[in-house]
C-alpha positions as semicolon CSV with decimal commas, in nm:
position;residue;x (nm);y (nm);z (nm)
1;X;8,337;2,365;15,207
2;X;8,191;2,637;15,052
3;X;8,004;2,672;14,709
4;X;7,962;2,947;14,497
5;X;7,571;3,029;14,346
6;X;7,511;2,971;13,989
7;X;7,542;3,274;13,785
8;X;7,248;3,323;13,505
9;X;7,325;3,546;13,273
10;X;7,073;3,679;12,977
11;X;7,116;3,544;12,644
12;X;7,302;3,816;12,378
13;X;7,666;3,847;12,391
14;X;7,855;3,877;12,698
15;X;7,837;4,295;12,839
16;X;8,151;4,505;12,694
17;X;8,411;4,545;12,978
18;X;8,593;4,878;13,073
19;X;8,472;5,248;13,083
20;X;8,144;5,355;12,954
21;X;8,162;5,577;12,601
22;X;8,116;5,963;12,617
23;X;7,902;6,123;12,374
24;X;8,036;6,425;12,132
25;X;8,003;6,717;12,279
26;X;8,038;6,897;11,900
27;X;7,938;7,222;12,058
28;X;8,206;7,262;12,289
29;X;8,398;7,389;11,984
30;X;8,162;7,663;11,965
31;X;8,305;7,842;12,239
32;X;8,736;7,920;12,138
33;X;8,492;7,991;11,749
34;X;8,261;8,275;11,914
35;X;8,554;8,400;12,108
36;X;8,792;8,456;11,817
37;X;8,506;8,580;11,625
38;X;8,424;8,850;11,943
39;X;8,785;8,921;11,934
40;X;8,794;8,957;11,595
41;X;8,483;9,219;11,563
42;X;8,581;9,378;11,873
43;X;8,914;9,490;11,732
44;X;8,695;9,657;11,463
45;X;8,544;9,896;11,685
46;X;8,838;9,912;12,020
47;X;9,028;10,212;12,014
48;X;9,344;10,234;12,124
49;X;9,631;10,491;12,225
50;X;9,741;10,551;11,858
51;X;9,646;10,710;11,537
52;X;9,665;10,664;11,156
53;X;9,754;10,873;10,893
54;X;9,612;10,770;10,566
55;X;9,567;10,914;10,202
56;X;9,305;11,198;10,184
57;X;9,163;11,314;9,907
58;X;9,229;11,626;9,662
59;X;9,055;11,910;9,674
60;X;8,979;12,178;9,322
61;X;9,107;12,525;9,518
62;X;8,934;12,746;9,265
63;X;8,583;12,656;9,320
64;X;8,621;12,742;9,665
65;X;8,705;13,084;9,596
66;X;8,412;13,307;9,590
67;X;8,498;13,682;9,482
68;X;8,248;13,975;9,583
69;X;8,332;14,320;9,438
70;X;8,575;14,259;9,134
71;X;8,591;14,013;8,819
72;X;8,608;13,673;8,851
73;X;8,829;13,465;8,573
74;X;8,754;13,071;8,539
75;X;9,079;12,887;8,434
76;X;9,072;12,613;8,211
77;X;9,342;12,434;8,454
78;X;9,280;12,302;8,800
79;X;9,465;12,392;9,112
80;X;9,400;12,113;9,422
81;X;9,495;12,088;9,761
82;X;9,585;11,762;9,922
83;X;9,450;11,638;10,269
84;X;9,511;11,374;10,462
85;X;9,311;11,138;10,690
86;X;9,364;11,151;11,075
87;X;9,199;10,941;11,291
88;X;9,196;10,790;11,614
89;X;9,264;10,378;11,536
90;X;9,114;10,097;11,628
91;X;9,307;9,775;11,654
92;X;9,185;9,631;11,331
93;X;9,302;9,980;11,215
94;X;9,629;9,956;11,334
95;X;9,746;9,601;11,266
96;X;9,564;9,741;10,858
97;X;9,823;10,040;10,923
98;X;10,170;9,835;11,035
99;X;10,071;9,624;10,674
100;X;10,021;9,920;10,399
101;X;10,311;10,141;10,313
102;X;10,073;10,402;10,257
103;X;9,959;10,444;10,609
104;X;10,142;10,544;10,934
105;X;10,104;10,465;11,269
106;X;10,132;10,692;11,507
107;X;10,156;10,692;11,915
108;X;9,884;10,913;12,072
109;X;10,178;11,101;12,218
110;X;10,291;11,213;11,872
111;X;9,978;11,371;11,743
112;X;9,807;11,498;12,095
113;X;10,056;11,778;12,288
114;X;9,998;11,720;12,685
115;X;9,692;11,805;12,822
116;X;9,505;11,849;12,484
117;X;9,208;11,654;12,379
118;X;9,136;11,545;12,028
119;X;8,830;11,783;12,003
120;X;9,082;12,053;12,141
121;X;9,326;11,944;11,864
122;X;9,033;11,987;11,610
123;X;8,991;12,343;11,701
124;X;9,288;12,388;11,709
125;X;9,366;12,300;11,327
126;X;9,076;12,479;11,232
127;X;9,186;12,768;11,355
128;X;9,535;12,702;11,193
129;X;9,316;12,685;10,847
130;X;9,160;12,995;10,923
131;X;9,478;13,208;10,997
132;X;9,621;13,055;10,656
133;X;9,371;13,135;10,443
134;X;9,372;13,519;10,579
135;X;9,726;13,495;10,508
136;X;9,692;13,365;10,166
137;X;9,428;13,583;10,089
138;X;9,725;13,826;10,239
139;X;9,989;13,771;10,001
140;X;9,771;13,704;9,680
141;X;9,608;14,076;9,725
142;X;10,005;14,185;9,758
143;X;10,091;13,989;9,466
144;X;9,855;14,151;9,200
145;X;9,990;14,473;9,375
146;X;9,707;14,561;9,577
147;X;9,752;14,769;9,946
148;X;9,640;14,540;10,228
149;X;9,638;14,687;10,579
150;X;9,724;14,540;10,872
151;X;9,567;14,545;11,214
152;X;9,675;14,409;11,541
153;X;9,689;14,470;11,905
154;X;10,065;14,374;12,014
155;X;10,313;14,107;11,945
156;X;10,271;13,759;12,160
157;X;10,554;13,598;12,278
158;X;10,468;13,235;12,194
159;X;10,773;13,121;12,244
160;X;11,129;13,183;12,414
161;X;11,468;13,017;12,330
162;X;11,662;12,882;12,603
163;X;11,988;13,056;12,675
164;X;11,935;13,401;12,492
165;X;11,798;13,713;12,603
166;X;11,423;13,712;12,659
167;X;11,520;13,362;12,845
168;X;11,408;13,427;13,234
169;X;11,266;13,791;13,162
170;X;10,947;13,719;12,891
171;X;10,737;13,385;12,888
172;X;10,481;13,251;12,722
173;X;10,144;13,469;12,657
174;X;10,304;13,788;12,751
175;X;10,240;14,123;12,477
176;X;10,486;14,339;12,369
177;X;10,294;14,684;12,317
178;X;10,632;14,903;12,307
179;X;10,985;14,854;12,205
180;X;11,190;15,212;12,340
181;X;10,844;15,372;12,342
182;X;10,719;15,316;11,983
183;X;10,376;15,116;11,947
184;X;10,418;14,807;11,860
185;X;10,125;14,672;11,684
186;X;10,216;14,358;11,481
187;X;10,496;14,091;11,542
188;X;10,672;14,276;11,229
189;X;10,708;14,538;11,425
190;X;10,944;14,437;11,695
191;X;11,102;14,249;11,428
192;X;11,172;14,567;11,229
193;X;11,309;14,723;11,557
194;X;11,574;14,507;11,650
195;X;11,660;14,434;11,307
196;X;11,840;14,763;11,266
197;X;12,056;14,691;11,617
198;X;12,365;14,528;11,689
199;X;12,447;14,260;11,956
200;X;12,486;14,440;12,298
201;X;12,293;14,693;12,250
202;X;11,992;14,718;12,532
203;X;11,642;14,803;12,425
204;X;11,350;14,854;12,678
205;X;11,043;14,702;12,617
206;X;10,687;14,756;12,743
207;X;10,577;14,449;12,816
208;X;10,176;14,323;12,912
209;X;9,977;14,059;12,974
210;X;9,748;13,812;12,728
211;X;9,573;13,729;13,066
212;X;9,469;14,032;13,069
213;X;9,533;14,292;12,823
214;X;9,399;14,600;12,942
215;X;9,587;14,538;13,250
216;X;9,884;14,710;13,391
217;X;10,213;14,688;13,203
218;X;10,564;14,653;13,294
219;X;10,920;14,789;13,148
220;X;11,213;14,511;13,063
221;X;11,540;14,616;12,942
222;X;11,733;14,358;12,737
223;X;12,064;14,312;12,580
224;X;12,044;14,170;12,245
225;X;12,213;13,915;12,110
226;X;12,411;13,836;11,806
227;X;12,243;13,589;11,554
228;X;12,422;13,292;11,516
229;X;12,363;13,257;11,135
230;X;12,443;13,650;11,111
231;X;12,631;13,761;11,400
232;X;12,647;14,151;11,248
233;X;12,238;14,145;11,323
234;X;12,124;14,105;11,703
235;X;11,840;13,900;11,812
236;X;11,578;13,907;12,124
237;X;11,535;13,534;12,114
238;X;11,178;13,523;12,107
239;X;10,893;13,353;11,893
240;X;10,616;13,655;11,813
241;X;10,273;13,603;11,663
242;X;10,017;13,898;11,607
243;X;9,792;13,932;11,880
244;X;9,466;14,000;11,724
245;X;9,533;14,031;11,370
246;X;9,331;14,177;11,098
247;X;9,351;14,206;10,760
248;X;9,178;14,510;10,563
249;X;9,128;14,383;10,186
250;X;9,059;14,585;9,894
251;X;8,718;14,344;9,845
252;X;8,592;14,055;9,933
253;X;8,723;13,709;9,878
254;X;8,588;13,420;10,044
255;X;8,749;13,090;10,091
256;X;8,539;12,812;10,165
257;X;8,791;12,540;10,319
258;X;8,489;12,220;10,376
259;X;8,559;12,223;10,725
260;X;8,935;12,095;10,669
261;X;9,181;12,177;10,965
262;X;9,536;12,334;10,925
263;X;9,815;12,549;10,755
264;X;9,897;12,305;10,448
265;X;9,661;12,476;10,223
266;X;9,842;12,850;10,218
267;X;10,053;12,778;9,892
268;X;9,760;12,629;9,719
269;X;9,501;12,875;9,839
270;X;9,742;13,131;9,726
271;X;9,772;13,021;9,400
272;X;9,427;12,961;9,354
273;X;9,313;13,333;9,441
274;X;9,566;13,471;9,178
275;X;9,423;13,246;8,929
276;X;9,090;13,375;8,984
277;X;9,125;13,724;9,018
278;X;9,368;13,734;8,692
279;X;9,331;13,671;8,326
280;X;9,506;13,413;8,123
281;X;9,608;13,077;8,266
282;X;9,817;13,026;8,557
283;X;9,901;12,648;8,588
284;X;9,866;12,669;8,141
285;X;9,541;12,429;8,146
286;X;9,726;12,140;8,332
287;X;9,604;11,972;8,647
288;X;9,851;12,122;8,981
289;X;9,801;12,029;9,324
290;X;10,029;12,194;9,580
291;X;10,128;12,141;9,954
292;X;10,277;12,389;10,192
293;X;10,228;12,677;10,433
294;X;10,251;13,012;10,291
295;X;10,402;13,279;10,491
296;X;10,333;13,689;10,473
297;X;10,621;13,701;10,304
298;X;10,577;13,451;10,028
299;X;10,775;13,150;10,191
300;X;10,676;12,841;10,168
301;X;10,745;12,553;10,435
302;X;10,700;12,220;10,536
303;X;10,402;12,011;10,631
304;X;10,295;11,675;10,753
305;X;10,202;11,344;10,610
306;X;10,365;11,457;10,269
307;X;10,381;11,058;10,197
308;X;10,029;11,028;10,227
309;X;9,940;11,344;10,034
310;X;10,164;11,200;9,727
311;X;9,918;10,905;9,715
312;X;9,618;11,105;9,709
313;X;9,746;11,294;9,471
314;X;9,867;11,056;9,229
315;X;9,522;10,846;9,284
316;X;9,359;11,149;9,167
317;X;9,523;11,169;8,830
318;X;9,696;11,532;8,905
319;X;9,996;11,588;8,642
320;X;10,205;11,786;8,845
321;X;10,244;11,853;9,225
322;X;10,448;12,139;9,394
323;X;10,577;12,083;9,759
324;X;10,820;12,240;9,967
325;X;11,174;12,129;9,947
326;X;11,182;11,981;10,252
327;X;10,908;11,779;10,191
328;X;11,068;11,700;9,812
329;X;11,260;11,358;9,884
330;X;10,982;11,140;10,048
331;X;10,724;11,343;9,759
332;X;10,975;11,203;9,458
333;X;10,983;10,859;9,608
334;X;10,610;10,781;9,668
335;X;10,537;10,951;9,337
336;X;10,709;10,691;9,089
337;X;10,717;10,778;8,720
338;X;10,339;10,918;8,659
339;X;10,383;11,216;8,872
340;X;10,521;11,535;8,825
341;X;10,664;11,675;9,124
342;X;10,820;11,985;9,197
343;X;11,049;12,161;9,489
344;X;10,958;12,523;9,553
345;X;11,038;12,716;9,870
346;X;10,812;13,051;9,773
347;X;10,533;13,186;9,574
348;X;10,765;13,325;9,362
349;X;10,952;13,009;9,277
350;X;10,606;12,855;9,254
351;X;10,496;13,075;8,991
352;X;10,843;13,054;8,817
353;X;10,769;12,641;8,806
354;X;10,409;12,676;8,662
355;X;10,588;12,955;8,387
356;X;10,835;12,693;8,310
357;X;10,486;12,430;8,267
358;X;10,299;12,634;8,064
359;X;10,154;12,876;8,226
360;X;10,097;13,299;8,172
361;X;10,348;13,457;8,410
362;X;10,241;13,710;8,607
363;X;10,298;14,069;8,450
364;X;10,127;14,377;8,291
365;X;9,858;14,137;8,149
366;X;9,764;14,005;8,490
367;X;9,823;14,311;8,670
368;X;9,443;14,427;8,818
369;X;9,559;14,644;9,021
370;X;9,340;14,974;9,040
């Protein structure tokens, strides 16, 4: 029979039984912390594929108008132009964006064309402000009934409309130096020559090359076509811009545009040279920002981020702001009850609103013509 050894165990209490404890690892915790805090900062500074418009900020127009040669006149009242902010986002930015009414969000797609690169796109809208600030410089001069002469070296086909005329014969980039042997110089030009036609009739054009432009040239004939607002008037069905144009001013006016990129500023830069080079008061001592391209002909059109320019503008205190009429609805909404704003489609209906405001209509007391 077998016996089993006396067991001797310590004096204390009797050992705890089952698994041993684990200590608190506390600092585990700081791991998921520092990520989320990483992901957090990171989304500060990651850019993504999309872009934000925000609120700008307004601009005085007449203090950027420096005249050489002929009288300046200070108003009393203030003429702004709006801008906006555009900027590539981050995804701090964006989620900011999708959360304030006064921002939009935009897919790269919808700001960059194909094949463009957001310094390309930055030229690109300077060069915009450039050409519109020649052109308002245009149409002020014209206004106050100065001559302005025109230079150019053919009319560009920038564009062609699917289905009519030019369709399949002109493209993109080609010159139109001739229309039935006249020289064409401007866009107006070939505008003024098929004007006077009817649809059907053919006109031969002498057509070139913006890839090269001393090159050889070739002769098209086309058969216009009827407009289809107008169908007594004929049409080629191209878009035309100025190859090379130049604008001969009586003396020199200089607008200094702070580096800001595209057309928007035409209406106000107009108005803002006609203030300066007349007497009396144009916007009658009031505070007037204004939005919108300005054409040679006085029209007025649409622009971008008109929500965003409404902000600025009524963050900045401005009584009264004019915009084009397409650009009216969304203007009157985000302006609310403080802000004055105004549909025009033209200079003329521009200085019509400021008349109706307060202001000294233009007439033989602002005429400085020589």
């Amino acid at each position: 029979m077998s016996t089993i050894d006396e067991i001797v165990l310590p004096d204390g209490p009797p050992p705890e039984t089952g698994p041993a404890p684990r200590r608190r690892r506390w600092w585990l915790w700081l791991i998921p912390a520092g990520l989320l805090i990483a992901a957090v900062v990171g989304s500060a500074f990651l850019q993504v594929p999309y872009y934000t418009i925000s609120p700008g900020s307004a601009f005085e127009v007449t203090e950027l108008v420096e005249v050489d040669g002929a009288v300046r006149h200070e108003p009393e009242g203030e003429l702004y132009l709006v801008t906006v902010s555009l900027r590539r986002a981050t995804v701090l930015e964006v989620v900011r964006g999708w959360l304030d009414s006064a921002v939009e969000v935009l897919a790269e797609e919808q700001v960059l064309p194909p094949d463009v690169s957001p310094d390309e796109l930055r030229q690109v809208n300077l060069n915009l402000m450039d050409d519109s600030k020649q052109v308002a410089l245009f149409v002020a001069f014209s206004t106050l009934g100065y001559d302005v002469e025109l230079e150019g070296e053919g009319a560009v086909v920038v564009g062609v409309l699917e289905g009519m005329p030019a369709d399949g014969v002109l493209e993109r980039g080609d010159i139109i130096v001739a229309v039935d042997g006249r020289e064409v110089r401007l866009a107006d030009d070939v505008v003024q020559a098929v004007s006077g036609r009817r649809a059907g009739e053919v006109v031969r054009l002498t057509v070139g090359s913006s890839d090269d432009p001393e090159g050889p040239t070739r002769e098209v004939e086309l058969a216009l076509a009827p407009r289809p607002e107008d169908p007594d008037r004929a049409l080629l069905g191209v878009q035309l811009d100025t190859r090379g144009l130049r604008f001969r001013f009586p003396f020199g006016v200089r607008i200094d545009s702070q580096r800001i990129g595209g057309p928007s500023a035409g209406l106000a830069f107009t108005l803002a040279v006609i203030d300066v080079l007349s007497p009396g008061e144009l916007t009658g001592g009031r505070r007037v920002a204004a939005t919108g391209t300005i054409g040679r002909d006085g029209s007025v059109d649409a622009v971008g981020g008109v929500a965003q320019k409404t902000v600025a503008v009524r963050r900045a205190g401005i009584d009264v702001f004019l915009v084009p009429s397409g650009d009216y609805e969304i203007a009157r909404r985000v302006a609310g009850d403080e802000l004055t704003v105004v549909r025009v489609d033209s200079l003329e209906e521009a200085l019509a609103a400021l008349e109706e405001l307060g202001g000294q209509p233009l007439g033989s007391e602002l005429d400085v013509a020589a």
